[in-house]
N, C-alpha and C positions, 0 to 999 in steps of 0.2 A: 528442398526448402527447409531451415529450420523451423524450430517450433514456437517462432517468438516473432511479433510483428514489429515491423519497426515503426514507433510512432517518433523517430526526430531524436535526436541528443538533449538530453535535457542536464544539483550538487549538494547534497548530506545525508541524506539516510542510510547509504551505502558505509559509511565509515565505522558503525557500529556493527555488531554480526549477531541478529538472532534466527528465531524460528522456531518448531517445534522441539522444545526439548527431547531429545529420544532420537532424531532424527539426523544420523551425522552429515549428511549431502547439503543439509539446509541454509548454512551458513556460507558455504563456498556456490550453491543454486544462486542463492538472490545475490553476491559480491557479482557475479560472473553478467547478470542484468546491469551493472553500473560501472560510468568510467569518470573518473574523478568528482564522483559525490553524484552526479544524474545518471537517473535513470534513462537507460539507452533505448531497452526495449520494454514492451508489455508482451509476456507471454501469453500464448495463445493455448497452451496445454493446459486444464485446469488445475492441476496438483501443480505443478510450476507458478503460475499464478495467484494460488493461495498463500505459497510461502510468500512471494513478494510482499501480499494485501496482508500479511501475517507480521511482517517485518514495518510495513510503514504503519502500520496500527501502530506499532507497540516503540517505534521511533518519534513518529511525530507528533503521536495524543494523547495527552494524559486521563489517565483512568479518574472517572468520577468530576471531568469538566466538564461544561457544558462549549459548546463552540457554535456558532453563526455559520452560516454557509459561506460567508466572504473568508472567515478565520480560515475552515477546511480548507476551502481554495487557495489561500495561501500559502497553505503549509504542504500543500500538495505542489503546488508551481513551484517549492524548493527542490523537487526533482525531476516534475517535468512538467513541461508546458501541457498538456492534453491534461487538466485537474479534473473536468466534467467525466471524462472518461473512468479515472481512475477513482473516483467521488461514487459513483456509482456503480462501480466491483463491489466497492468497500459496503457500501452499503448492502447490496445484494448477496453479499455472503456473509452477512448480520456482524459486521465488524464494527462497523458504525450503524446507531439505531436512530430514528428521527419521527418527528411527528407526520402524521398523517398532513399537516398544512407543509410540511418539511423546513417549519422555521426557525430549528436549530439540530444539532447533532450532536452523539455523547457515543466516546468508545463503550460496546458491549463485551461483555465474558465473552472468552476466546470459544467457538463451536468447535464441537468434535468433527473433523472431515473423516 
């Protein structure tokens, strides 16, 4: 079995290439998750999954926004449908930080993995 669940075919964060600086796999890791702009799978390996949630940070949210939980989910449905899912990876590995009522979100400084 791969190492990657398939949550459905989901178009654009795929078309730009980042990740960890330093790290030459990272950029061809997360393309290899997307087939014409959606995201296909959610990795199930954690290092594999950081870079994705490392990539749509730093694709879909601008640094020092503030964002509503509808906006995130939005921005998150432009690569796949499952946003709740992937809303809370983000958050869960301090990518996106939020209030304790959770009634907005704001990209955080990228953590050391």
């Amino acid at each position: 079995m791969s190492d990657t669940a398939a949550h459905g075919s989901s178009t654009s964060a795929a078309s730009s290439t980042s990740g960890a600086p330093g790290r030459s796999e990272d950029a061809h890791g997360v393309a290899a998750l997307f087939s014409r702009g959606r995201l296909t799978t959610i990795p199930r390996k954690t290092a594999r999954r950081e870079q994705l949630l490392a990539h749509l940070t730093e694709t879909l949210f601008e640094p020092d926004r503030t964002y509503s939980e509808r906006e995130v989910n939005e921005a998150l449905l432009t690569v796949h449908e499952d946003c709740s899912a992937l809303r809370r990876y983000l958050v869960d590995a301090g990518l996106l930080v939020r209030p304790r009522d959770g009634s907005s979100y704001r990209r955080a400084g990228r953590p050391a993995y």
